[in-house]
N, C-alpha and C positions, 0 to 999 in steps of 0.2 A: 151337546155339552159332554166331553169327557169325562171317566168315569175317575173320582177318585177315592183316596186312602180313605176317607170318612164312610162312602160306599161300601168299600169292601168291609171294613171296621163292623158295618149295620149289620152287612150281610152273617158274618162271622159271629155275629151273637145271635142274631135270627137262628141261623141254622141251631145252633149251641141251644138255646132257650125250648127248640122246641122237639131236638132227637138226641141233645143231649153231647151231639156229635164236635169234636174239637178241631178246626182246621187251620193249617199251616198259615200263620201270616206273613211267608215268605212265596207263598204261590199263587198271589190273587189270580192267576193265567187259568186257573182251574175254574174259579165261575163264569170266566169270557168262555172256555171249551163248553163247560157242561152245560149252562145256561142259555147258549147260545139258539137252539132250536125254539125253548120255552118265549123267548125274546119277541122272536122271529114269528110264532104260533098266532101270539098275544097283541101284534103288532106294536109294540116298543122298539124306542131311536136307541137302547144300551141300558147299561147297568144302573146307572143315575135315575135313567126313567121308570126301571122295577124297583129300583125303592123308593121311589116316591107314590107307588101305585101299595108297596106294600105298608109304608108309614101309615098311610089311611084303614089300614087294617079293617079292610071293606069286602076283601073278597076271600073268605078262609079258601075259598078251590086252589086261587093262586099259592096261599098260603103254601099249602099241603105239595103243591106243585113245584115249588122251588126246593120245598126239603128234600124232596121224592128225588130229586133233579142232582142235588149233593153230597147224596149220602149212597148212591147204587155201587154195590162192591161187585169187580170183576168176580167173575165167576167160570168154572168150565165141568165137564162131567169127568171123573177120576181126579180131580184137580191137587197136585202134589201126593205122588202115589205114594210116601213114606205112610200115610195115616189110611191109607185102605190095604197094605200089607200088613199094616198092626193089626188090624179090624179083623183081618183074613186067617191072619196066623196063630194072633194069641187072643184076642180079646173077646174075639167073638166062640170061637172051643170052649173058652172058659165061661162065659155067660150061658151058653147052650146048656154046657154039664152042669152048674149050677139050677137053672130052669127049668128041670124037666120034668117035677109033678106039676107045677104051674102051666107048660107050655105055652108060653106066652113072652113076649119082648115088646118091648118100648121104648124110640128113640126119637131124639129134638134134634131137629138141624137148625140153627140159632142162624139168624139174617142168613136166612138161604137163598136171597137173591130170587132167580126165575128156576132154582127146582134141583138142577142139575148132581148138586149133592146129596139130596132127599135119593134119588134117584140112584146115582149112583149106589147109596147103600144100599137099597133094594133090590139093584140086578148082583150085588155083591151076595147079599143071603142068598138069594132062589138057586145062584149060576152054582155058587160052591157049598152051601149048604141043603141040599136035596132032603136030608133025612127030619128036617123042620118042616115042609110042606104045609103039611097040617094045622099046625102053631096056630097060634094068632100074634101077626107081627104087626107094629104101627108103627110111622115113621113118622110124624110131625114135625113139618117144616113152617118155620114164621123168620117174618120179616116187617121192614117198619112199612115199604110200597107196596098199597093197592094194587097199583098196576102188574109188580113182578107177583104178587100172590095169584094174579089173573093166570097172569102166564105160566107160573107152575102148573097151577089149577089144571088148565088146556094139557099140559101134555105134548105141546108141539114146539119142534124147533126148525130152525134151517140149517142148512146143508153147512155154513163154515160153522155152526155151534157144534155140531154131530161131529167132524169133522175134528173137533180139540180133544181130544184124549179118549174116547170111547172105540173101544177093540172093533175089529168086523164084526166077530162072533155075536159080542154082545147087541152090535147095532139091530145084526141078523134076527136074533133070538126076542129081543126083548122092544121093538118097532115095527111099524108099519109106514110102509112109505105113502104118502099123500101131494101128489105132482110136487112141488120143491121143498116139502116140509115132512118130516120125520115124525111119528106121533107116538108116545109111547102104548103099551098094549094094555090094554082093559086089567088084567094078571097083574101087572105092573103098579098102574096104577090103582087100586085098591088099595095096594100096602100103606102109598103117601097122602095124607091131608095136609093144607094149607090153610094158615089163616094170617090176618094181618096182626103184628105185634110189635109194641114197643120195649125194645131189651130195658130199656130203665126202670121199666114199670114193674111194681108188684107182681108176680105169676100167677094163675088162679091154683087156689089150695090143695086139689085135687089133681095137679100137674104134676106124674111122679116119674121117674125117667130111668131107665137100665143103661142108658149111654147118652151121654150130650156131645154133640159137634158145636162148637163155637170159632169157629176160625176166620185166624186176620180180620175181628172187631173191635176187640176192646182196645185198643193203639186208638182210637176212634175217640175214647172218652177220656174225662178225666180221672183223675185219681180216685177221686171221694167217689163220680160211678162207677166206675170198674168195680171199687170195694163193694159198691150195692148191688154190682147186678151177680158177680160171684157169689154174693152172702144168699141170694136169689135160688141161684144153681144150687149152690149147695144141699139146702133147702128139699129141691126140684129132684137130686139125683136119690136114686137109693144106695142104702150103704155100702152095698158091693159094685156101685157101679162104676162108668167111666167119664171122665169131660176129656176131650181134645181141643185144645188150642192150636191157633196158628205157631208156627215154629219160630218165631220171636216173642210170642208172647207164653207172659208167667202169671201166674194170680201171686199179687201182693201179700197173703196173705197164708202163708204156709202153714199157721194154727189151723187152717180148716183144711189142709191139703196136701195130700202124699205124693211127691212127685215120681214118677217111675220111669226109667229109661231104658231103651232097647235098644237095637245096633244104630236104628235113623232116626228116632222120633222121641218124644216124650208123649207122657201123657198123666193124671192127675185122679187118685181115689180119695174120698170124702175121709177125713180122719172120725 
């Protein structure tokens, strides 16, 4: 039976109901691509036949399995280099000079996917910041999949992810190769932890942060979350610190937020 509007209709508040996440109801062709394997796994005839497995609301794995399946944001290492030249040139000098009886820094990579940006800020400190060594730096990366928390976690990629925007140098310096997979190096990772998180939810108390990356998510939500999950960060950041967003998006809310701009990027201090 083909799949229709009322199907895609379920799916789109499924999705919504349980990560929060808003999708286009001019694209159903997005849960035929992304679903498509899950389908396939599970042995289901189409889309018609996962929601009638999910109406029964009998199996949370699948549950978890289709949000996980709709919500994975592209991802690459250096990904839009404007906000790691910022990071490089001004943001992070000035957080150093600021921190230096503490020595110590602490950053969020907000739906970091499988790592790659955790990652990338960490070979950005060590490569250009030498005189920090000693520090105690932490890098915490969350996301809402299990499964991409797995894969941060590992450390390992293949050859076309390594391939998308990482220097030679850095591949050189900061991996090991392993027959077709690339692994980050023990140094490396140290700096990044991973865990699973849902951006809508409450942060825990003691989550306090020197710089937040949240990029190309909140487009994702709706308004009233967006407003909650920035009221979050807010919260989350220290006074002098920084959020960066994706390069379309803005927090709605510029009583909580100083926008700041530089020759390619913006970026957002807590008022």
């Amino acid at each position: 039976m083909p799949s229709t509007e009322t199907d895609y209709s379920f799916l789109r508040k499924f999705i919504q109901s349980r990560s929060e996440n808003i999708l286009d109801p001019s694209r159903n062709d997005i849960f035929d691509a992304r679903l498509y394997r899950l389908l396939q796994v599970h042995g289901m005839s189409g889309i018609d036949d996962l929601v009638r497995r999910l109406r029964l609301a009998a199996d949370p794995m699948l549950d978890q399995a289709v949000v996980e399946a709709m919500t994975i944001n592209e991802t690459s290492f250096f990904r839009d280099q404007a906000p790691f030249e910022l990071l490089r040139n001004e943001l992070l000098p000035r957080l150093i000079e600021r921190r230096g009886l503490q020595r110590s820094l602490r950053f969020w990579s907000a739906a970091c996917s499988s790592g790659q940006e955790a990652y990338s800020l960490a070979m950005l400190i060590r490569y250009h910041f030498p005189q920090i060594a000693e520090w105690k730096i932490e890098i915490v990366g969350t996301d809402i999949h299990a499964d991409m928390i797995r894969r941060a976690q590992s450390g390992r990629y293949q050859r076309m992810e390594i391939n998308r925007g990482l220097p030679a140098r850095l591949l050189l310096k900061y991996f090991t190769r392993d027959d077709d997979e690339w692994e980050v190096t023990p140094e490396l990772r140290s700096l990044c932890h991973f865990q699973q998180r849902n951006l809508s939810h409450t942060l825990p108390a003691l989550d306090v942060y020197d710089g937040i990356l949240m990029r190309n998510v909140l487009f994702y939500f709706s308004d009233a979350t967006r407003k909650r999950v920035l009221q979050n960060v807010h919260v989350a950041l220290q006074s002098d610190g920084f959020l960066i967003l994706g390069s379309s998006e803005q927090p709605a809310q510029l009583d909580l937020w100083q926008p700041a701009l530089d020759d390619k990027t913006c970026y957002y201090s807590p008022r």
